[in-house]
C-alpha positions as CSV (number, residue, x, y, z in Angstrom):
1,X,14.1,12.0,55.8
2,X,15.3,13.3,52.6
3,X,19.0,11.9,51.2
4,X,20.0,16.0,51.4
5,X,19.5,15.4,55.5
6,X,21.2,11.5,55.6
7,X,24.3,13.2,53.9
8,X,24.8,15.9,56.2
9,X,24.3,14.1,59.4
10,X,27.1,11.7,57.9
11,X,29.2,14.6,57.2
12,X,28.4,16.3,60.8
13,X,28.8,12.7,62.5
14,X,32.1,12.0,60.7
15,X,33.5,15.6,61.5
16,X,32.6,15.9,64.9
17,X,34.7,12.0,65.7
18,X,38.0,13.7,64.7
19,X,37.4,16.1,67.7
20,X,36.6,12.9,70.1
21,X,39.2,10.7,71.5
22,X,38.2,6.3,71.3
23,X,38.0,6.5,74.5
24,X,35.7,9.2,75.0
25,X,33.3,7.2,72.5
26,X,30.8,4.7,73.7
27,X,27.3,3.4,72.6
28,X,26.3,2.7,68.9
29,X,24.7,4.4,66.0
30,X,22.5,3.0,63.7
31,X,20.8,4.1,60.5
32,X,19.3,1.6,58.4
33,X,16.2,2.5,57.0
34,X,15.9,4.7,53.7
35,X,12.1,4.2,51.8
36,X,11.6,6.6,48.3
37,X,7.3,6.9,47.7
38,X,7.2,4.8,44.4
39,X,6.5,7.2,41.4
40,X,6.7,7.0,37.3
41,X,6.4,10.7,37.1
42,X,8.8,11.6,34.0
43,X,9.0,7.8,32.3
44,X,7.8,7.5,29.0
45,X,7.2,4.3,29.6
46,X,4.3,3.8,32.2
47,X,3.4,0.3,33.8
48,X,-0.1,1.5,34.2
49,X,-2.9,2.9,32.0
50,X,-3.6,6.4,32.2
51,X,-5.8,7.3,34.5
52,X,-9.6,8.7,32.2
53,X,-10.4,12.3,34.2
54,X,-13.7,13.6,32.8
55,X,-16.6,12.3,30.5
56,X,-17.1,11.5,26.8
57,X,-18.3,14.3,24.9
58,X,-21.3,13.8,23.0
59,X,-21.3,15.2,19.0
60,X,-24.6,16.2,19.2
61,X,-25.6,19.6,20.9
62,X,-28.7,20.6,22.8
């Protein structure tokens, strides 16, 4: 889930209690999980070497 979706669930959960009495609420909700993919796209500093796409050229033509 993206952090766009976790904030408006929040937002929609936290709303929707005003309009429920305590009584009325039972049970529990729980979120706790939130993983970002690990990525150094924009750094200028990378931890990692580049990664070598193609061949060497040769100086010396056919």
């Amino acid at each position: 889930m993206s952090i766009q979706t976790y904030f408006d669930w929040r937002h929609k959960l936290l709303t929707s209690f005003s309009s429920v009495s305590v009584e009325d609420f039972q049970g529990i909700l729980e979120s706790d999980d939130l993983f970002f993919a690990y990525s150094e796209k924009g750094n200028r500093h990378l931890d990692r070497k580049p990664k070598k796409r193609g061949e060497k050229v040769s100086k010396e033509r056919s």
